[in-house]
N, C-alpha and C positions, 0 to 999 in steps of 0.2 A: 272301372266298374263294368261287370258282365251287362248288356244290353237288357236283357227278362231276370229279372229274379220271383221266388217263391210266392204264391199268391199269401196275404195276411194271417193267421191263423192254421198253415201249413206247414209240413215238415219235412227235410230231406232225412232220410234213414242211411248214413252214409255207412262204407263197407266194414270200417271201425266198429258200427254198432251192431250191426246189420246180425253177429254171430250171438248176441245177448240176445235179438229177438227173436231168434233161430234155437237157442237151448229154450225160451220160454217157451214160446210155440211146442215146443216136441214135450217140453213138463206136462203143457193141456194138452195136448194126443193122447200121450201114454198113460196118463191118471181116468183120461173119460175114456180112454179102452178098458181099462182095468175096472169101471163102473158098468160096462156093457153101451154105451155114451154112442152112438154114429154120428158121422159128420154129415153135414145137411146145408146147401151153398147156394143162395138166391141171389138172382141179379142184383145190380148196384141201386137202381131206380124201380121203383113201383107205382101204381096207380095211387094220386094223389090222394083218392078216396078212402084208399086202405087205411092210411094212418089216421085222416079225417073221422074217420067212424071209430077206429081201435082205441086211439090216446084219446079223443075229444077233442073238443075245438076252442072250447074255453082253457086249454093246456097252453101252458106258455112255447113249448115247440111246436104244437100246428100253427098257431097263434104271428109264433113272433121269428120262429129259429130253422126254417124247413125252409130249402133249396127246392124251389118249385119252377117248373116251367112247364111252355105247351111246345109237343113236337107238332112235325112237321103236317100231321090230323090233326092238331088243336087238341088234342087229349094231353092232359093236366097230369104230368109227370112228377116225381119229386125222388130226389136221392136219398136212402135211405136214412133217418134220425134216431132210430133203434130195430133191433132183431124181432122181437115174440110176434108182432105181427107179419111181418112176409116167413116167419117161421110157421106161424099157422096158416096162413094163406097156401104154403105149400103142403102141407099138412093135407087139407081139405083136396084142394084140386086134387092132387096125386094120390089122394086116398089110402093114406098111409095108415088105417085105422087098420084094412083089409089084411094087411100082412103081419100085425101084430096088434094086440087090445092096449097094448101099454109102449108106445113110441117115446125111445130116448135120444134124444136129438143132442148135436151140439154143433157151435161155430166160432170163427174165426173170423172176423172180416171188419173192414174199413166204414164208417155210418160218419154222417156229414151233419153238422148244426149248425147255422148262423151266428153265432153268438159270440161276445166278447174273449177275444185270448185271453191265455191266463195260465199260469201254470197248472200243468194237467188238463186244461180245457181248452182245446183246438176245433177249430172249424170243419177239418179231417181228421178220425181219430179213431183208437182203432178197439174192438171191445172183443174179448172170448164170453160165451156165455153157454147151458144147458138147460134144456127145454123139454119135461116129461110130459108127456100128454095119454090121457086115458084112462085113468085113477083119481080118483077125490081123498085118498089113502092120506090120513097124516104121516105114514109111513113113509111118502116119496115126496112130501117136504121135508121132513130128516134129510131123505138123501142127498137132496142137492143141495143142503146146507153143510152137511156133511163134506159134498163133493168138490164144493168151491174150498174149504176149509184144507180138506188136503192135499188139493191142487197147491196150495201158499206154502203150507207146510214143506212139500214136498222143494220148495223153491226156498225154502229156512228161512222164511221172513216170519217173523217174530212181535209182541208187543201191538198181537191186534184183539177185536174187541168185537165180540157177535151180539144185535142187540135183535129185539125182535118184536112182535106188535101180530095185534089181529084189529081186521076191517069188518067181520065176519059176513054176514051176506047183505042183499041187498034189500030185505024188507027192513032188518035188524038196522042197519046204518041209515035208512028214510027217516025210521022213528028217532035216532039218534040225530039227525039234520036237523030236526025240529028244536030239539032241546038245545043243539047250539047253536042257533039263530038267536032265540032266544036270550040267550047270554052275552052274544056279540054285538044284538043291534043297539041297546043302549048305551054304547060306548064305538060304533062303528067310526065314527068322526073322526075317530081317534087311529085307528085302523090305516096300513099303508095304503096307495090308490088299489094295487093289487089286489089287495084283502080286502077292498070293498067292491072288486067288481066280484068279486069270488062264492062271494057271502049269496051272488042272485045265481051262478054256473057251476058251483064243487065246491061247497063250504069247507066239508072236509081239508082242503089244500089250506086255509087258515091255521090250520093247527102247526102243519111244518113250516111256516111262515119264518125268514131267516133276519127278517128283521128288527129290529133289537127292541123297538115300541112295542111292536106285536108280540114278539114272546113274555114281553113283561106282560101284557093284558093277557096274554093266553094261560098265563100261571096257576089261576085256578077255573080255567074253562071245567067243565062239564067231562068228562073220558069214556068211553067207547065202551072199556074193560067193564065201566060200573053198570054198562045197557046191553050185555052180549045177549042174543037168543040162547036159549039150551044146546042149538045144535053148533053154535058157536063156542058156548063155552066149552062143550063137549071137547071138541076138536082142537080147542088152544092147547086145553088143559092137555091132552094125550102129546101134542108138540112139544110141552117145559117137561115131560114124563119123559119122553125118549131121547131129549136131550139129557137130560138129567142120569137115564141109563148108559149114556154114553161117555157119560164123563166131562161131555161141554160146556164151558162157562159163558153164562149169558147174561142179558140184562135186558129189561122191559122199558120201551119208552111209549108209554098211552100215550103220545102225542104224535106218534112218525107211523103216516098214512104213505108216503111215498109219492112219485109225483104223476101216476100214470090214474085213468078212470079204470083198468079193467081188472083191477084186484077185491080177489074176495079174500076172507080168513086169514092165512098169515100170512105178514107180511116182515121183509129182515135186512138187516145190514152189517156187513161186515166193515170195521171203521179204524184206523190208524192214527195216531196221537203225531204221525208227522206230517200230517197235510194240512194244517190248521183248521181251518172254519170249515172248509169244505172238505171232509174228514172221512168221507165215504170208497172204500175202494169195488165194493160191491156192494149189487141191491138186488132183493130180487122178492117175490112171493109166489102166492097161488092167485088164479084167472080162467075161472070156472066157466065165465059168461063170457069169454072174447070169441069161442069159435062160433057163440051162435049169432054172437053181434055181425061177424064176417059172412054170414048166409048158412052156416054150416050146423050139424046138429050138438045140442048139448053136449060138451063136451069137457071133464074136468082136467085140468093141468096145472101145471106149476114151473119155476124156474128160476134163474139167475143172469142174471149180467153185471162181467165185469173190466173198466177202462184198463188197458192195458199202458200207456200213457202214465198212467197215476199208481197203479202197481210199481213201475218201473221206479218213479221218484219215491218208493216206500223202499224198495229195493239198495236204493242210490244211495239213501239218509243210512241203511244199515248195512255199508260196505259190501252189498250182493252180488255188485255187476260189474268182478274184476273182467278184465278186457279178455276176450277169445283170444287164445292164442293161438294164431294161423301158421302152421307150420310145413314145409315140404317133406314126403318122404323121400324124393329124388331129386334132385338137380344134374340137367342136361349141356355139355361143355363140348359145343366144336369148334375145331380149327381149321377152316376151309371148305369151301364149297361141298365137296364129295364126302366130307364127314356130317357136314350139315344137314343133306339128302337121307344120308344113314341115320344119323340123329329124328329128323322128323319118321322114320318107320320105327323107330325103338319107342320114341314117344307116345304113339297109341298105342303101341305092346302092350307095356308097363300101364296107361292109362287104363288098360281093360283088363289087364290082372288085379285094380282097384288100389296101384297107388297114385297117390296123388303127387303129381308129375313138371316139372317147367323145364324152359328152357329162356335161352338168349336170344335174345331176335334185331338185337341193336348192331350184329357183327363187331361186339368187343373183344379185346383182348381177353387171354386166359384169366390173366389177375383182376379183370374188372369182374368179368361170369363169376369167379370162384368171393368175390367181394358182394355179388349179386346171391349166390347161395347162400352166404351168411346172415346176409341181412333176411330172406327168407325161411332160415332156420333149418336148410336142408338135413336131414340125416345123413343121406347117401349121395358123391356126387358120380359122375359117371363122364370121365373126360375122352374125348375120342379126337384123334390128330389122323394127319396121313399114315405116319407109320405103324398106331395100332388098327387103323381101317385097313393098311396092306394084310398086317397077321389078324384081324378078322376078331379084333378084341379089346376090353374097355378100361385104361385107367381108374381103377376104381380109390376114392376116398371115403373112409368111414369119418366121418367129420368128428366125433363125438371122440373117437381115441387117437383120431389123426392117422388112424393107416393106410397105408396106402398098397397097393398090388394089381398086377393087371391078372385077366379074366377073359377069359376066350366066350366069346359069342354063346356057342352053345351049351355054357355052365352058368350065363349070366342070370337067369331067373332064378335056381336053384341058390344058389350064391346071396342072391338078394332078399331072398325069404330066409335064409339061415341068419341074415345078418341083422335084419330086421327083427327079428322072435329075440335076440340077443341083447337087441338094444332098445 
């Protein structure tokens, strides 16, 4: 047994997989380019305050799931637990308002939570997410409902489920907090310990409450939909309108606030019949109030985030993630010292003409290198001994038809692009 292994809740991405999370990666590149989408990259750790003030403190991640510690000033550091806030934090500082009214942000990156393993739920894990900011437009919630939508498409997973919900603002949800206190305190006993500290810090989180008591007693709770302000209902209604022009099939669930304080109006989830209970591959809404909670001014946005971890086992369950096939387009064969020397100056040739390149490095036999090529899949091998290093030229194998011929040095590149467009 290796001396160190993995810390609990962590994961090696070994080179096997390594090319799955490398075509997925490039799907979210090239879908949020094609959205107008920029990439936007904040340290790993932030001022522990940021998410203290953003998620709230009565949230079960400030609370219970946040890697905190003091550096070496005694200043309260914590490793990221989600994006929208060090996304607007950067936002503000760098004053990215200045250079466009309507910022479209997006990222890629690794966020850490304390919490129990699980499948799709690691303690290091890794989320792509898109982040508009500068519009209150129900127009750019479409979009990024949209945008996550054909991000998956685009990766052919299938058999998912968009649902959707409004919070709407925060006079309209205070009046609404009233009426479901109400409902809840004569039966709170009853209530998880959760749900009753919740009931005095973010009633609202009661309603998505995942445990099986509480959903029974939340069944005919009081619903949001029935108390929306005008400007609320306004704004839902224009949301089920442009989805509805679009063709997207949804469904409303009055009871899913989500788990974060800084959401106003809509809020939505993209959800998979193969993750069971925890059924969520994305979440996301609008968060109107979080730049000015952060110091910064009024500022309307919206956005998504989503586990890329739990994507993958949605992927997995519908045969998505056959294996990368790594293949060489050359393989490099010397026999001897002075062809070896030759060999290493043709190898960055070729590497900088942009094929991708190997050689032997064990001093094998010919038969073990050309057993070495096969197992790498080489197209093209390229054997070079004393006698074609004296004429100045490369045994060449086309693997793929078995031919064989030799090739003089200064026809080799010509040769090997003719043979390659061929094959």
């Amino acid at each position: 047994m290796p001396r160190f292994r993995r810390i609990k809740g962590t994961q090696d991405i070994l080179p096997v997989e390594a090319g799955q999370w490398q075509r997925i990666e490039q799907t979210i590149r090239d879908t949020m380019l094609i959205y107008n989408y920029d990439e936007l990259r904040t340290p790993v750790f932030e001022q522990t305050e940021l998410f203290a003030r953003s998620i709230g403190q009565a949230t079960d991640i400030v609370s219970k799931e946040m890697y905190t510690f003091l550096d070496r000033g005694k200043k309260s550091l914590t490793l990221k637990p989600e994006m929208t806030a060090p996304i607007v934090r950067a936002y503000l500082e760098n004053n990215l308002m200045s250079a466009n009214p309507v910022s479209k942000l997006y990222y890629i990156a690794p966020l850490f939570r304390q919490e129990n393993p699980q499948a799709g739920r690691l303690r290091q894990f890794n989320q792509f997410g898109a982040e508009a900011l500068g519009a209150p437009a129900p127009e750019l919630d479409i979009e990024v409902i949209l945008l996550a939508l054909e991000i998956y498409q685009r990766l052919q997973i299938t058999n998912l489920q968009l649902v959707i919900n409004t919070v709407d603002n925060p006079n309209a949800r205070e009046t609404y907090k009233h009426i479901l206190k109400e409902y809840v305190e004569p039966n709170l006993h009853k209530y998880c310990r959760d749900c009753q500290k919740r009931i005095l810090t973010n009633p609202l989180r009661i309603l998505d409450c995942k445990v099986e008591e509480c959903r029974k007693l939340n069944k005919n709770a009081p619903r949001l939909l029935d108390h929306l302000s005008t400007e609320g209902q306004e704004h839902f209604d224009r949301v089920q309108s442009y989805l509805s022009a679009n063709n997207i099939d949804y469904s409303i669930n009055p009871y899913m606030v989500r788990g974060l304080d800084y959401y106003t109006h809509t809020v939505f989830e993209i959800t998979s019949t193969q993750l069971g209970s925890q059924d969520a591959i994305c979440g996301g809404g609008r968060y109107d109030l979080l730049a000015e909670q952060l110091g910064g001014p009024p500022t309307a946005a919206v956005g998504f985030a989503s586990g890329i971890e739990r994507l993958m086992m949605v992927m997995a369950a519908q045969n998505l993630l056959e294996p990368v096939q790594k293949e060489l387009d050359i393989y490099l064969c010397a026999l001897g010292d002075s062809a070896s020397e030759q060999i290493t100056i043709w190898l960055q040739k070729l590497r900088r003409l942009g094929y991708r390149t190997d050689r032997d490095y064990q001093n094998r036999s010919i038969k073990a290198q050309m057993r070495d090529a096969n197992r790498q899949k080489a197209r093209i091998v390229l054997i070079l001994g004393e006698n074609e290093l004296i004429k100045r030229q490369f045994s060449v194998k086309l693997m793929q038809t078995g031919v064989q011929e030799y090739v003089d040095f200064n026809q080799l590149e010509s040769y090997i692009a003719d043979a390659m467009r061929q094959n």
